[in-house]
C-alpha positions as a printed Julia matrix, in Angstrom:
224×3 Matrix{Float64}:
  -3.83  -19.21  -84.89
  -4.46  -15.66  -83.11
  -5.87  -17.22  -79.91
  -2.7   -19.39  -79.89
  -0.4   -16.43  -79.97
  -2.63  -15.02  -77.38
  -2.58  -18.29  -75.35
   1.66  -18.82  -75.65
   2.13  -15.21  -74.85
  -0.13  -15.49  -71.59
   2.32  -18.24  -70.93
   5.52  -15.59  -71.78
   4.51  -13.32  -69.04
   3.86  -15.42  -65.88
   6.96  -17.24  -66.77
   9.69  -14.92  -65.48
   7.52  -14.54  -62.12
   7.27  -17.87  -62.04
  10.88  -18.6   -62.43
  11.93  -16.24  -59.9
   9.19  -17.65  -57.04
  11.25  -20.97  -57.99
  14.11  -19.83  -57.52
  13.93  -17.56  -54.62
  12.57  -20.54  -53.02
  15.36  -22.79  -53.75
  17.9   -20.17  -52.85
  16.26  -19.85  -49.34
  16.26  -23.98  -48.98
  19.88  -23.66  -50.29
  20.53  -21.41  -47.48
  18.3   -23.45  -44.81
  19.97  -26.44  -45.75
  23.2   -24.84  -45.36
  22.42  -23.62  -41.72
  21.56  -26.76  -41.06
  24.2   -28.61  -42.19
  26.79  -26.28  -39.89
  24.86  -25.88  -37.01
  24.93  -29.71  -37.12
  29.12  -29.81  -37.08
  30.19  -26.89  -35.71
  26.98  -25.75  -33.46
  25.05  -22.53  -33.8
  27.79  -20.33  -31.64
  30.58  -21.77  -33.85
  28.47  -20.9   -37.23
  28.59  -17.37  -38.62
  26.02  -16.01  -41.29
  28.97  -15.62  -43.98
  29.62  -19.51  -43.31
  26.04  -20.12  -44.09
  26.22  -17.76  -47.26
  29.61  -19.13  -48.34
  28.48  -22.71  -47.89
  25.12  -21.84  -50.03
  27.32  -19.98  -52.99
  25.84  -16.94  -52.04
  26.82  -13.68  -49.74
  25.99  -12.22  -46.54
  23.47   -9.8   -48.44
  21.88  -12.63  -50.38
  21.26  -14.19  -46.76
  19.52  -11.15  -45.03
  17.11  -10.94  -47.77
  15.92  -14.34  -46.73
  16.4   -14.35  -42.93
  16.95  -12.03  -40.01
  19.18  -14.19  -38.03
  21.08  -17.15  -38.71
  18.69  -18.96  -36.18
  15.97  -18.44  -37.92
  17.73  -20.37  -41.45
  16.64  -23.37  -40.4
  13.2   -22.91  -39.69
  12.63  -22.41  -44.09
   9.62  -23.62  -43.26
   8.19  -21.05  -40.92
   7.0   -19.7   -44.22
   4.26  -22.62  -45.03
   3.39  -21.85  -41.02
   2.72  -18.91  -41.39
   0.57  -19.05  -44.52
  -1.36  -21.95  -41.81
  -2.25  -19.2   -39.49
  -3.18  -16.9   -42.34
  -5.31  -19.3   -43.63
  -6.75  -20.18  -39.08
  -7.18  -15.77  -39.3
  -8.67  -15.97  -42.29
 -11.39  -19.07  -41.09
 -11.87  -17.32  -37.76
 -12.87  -14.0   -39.31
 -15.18  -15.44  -41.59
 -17.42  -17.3   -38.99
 -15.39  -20.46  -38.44
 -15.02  -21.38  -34.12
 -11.14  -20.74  -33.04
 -11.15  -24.67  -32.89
 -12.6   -25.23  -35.89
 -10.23  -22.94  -37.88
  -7.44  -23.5   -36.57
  -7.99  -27.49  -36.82
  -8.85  -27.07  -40.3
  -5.65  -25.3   -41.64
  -3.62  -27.77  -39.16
  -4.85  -30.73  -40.57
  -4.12  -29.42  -44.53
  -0.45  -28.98  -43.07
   0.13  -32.31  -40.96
  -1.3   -33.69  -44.52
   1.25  -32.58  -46.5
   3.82  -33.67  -44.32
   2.19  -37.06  -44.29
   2.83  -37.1   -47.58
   6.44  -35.89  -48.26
   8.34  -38.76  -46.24
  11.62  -37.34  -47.82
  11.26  -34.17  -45.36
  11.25  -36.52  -42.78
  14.21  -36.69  -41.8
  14.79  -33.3   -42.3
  12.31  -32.27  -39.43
  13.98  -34.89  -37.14
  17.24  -33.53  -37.45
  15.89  -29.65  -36.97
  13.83  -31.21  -33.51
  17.59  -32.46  -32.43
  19.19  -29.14  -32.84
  16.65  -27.5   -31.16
  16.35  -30.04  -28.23
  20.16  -29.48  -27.83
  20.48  -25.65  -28.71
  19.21  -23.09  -26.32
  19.32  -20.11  -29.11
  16.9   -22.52  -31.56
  14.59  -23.42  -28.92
  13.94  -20.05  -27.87
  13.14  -19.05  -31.95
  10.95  -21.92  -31.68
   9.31  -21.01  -28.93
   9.05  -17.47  -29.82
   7.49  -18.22  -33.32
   4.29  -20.35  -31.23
   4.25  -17.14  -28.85
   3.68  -14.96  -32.06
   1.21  -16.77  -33.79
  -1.1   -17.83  -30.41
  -1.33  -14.03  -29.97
  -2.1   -13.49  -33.41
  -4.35  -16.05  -33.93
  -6.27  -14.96  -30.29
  -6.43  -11.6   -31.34
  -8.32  -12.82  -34.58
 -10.51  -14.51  -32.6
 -11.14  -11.8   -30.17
 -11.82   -9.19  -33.02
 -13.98  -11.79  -34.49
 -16.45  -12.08  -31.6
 -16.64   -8.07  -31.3
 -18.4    -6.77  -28.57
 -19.09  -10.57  -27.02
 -15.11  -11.55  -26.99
 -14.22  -13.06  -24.1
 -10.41  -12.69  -24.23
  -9.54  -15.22  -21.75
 -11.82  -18.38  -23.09
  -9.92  -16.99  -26.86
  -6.61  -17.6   -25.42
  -7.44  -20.84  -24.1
  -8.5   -22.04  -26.72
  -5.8   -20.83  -29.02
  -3.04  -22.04  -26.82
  -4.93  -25.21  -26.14
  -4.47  -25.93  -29.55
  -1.21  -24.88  -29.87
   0.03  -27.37  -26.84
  -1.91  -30.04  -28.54
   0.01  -29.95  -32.22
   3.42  -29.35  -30.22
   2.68  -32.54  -28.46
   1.72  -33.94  -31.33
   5.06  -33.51  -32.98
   6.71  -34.43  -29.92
   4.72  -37.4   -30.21
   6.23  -38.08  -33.82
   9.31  -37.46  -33.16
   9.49  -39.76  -30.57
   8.31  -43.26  -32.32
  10.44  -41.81  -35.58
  13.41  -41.84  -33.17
  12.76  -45.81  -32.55
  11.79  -46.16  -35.97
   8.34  -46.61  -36.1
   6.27  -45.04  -39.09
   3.75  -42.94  -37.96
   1.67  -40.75  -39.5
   1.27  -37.11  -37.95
  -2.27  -36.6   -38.61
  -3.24  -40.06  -36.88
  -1.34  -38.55  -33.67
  -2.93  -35.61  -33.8
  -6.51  -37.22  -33.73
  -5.47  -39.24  -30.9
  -4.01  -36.09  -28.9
  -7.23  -34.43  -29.5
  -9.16  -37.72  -28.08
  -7.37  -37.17  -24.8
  -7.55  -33.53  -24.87
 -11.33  -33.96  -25.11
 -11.56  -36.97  -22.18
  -9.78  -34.48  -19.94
 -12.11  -31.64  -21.07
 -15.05  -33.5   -20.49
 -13.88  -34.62  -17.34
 -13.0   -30.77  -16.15
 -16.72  -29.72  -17.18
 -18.43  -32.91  -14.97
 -16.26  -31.9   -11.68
 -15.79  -28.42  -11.34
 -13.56  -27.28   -8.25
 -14.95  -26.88   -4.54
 -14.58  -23.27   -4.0
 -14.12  -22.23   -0.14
């Protein structure tokens, strides 16, 4: 009976924390979904952040606890990103190749997405906006800028004394330009209605990234 009271009141305390991880995380979809939603009808200059808040039941304070610009609402998801690159850092720094990783936390993410078809069409509709808003594209943009440089300088520090800064960019942004093509990829047969699984593009990206790799190594350029 004692190690049951024990056991329920281990239960008592992570509850509350528990409860309020749930539901900061639905406030923040609220919000997301909310941005979304707007940007969609009225565009991102015709949106304002009290819109957002008002159309989420919240306030312009609730919002800024969550985001730093209305631009960045709709990309809720930069959050499971960035725990991705944490997790590339973390790989890198404990003896992992950039390549390996970074592929390795990738392909847990394009994974999960595989198997959530319900955020679908979610991620199709944020691509849209951000194919046909300047102000989205350039968060978007800016977000892959940030975590290339933080996932080179992980790999630099790594290699110590032996980095070679230039082949750790490379390689970083190599792998970056292969996942954005990926979901270009995606997005492009889910557009015409085709079901495709991320993951299964990525591979084949990474096939033709290899070919032309191979192909660079076997004819280097003439010099003079």
């Amino acid at each position: 009976m004692e190690r049951e009271r024990d056991q329920a009141a281990a239960v008592a305390d992570e509850h509350p924390a528990g409860l309020r991880e749930r539901r900061r995380q639905e406030t923040q979809r609220e919000l997301s979904d909310a941005a979304l939603d707007l940007f969609e009808q009225h565009g991102v200059h015709g949106t304002t952040v009290d819109d957002i808040a008002r159309r989420a039941g919240t306030s312009q304070r609730t919002f800024f606890r969550y985001f730093a610009t209305k631009e960045a609402a709709v990309f809720a998801s930069a959050d499971d990103s960035a725990r991705v690159v944490g997790d590339a850092i973390d790989a890198v720094r404990a003896g992992a190749s950039v390549v390996e990783g970074i592929e390795r936390s990738w392909l847990k993410l394009l994974d999960r997405f595989d198997a959530h078809p319900d955020e679908h069409i979610r991620a199709l509709r944020i691509r849209r906006l951000v194919g046909s808003e300047p102000s989205l594209l350039a968060v978007a943009l800016r977000n892959e800028a940030e975590e290339v440089e933080q996932l080179t300088d992980a790999a630099v520090d790594a290699a110590g004394a032996d980095a070679d800064v230039l082949a750790a960019r490379a390689a970083v942004s190599t792998m970056a330009l292969v996942l954005r093509l990926t979901i270009d990829e995606w997005v492009r047969r889910a557009e015409l209605n085709e079901r495709a699984s991320v993951r299964q593009i990525y591979l084949e990206m990474r096939r033709g990234v290899a070919t032309v790799a191979r192909d660079l190594e076997a004819h280097p350029p003439h010099l003079g």
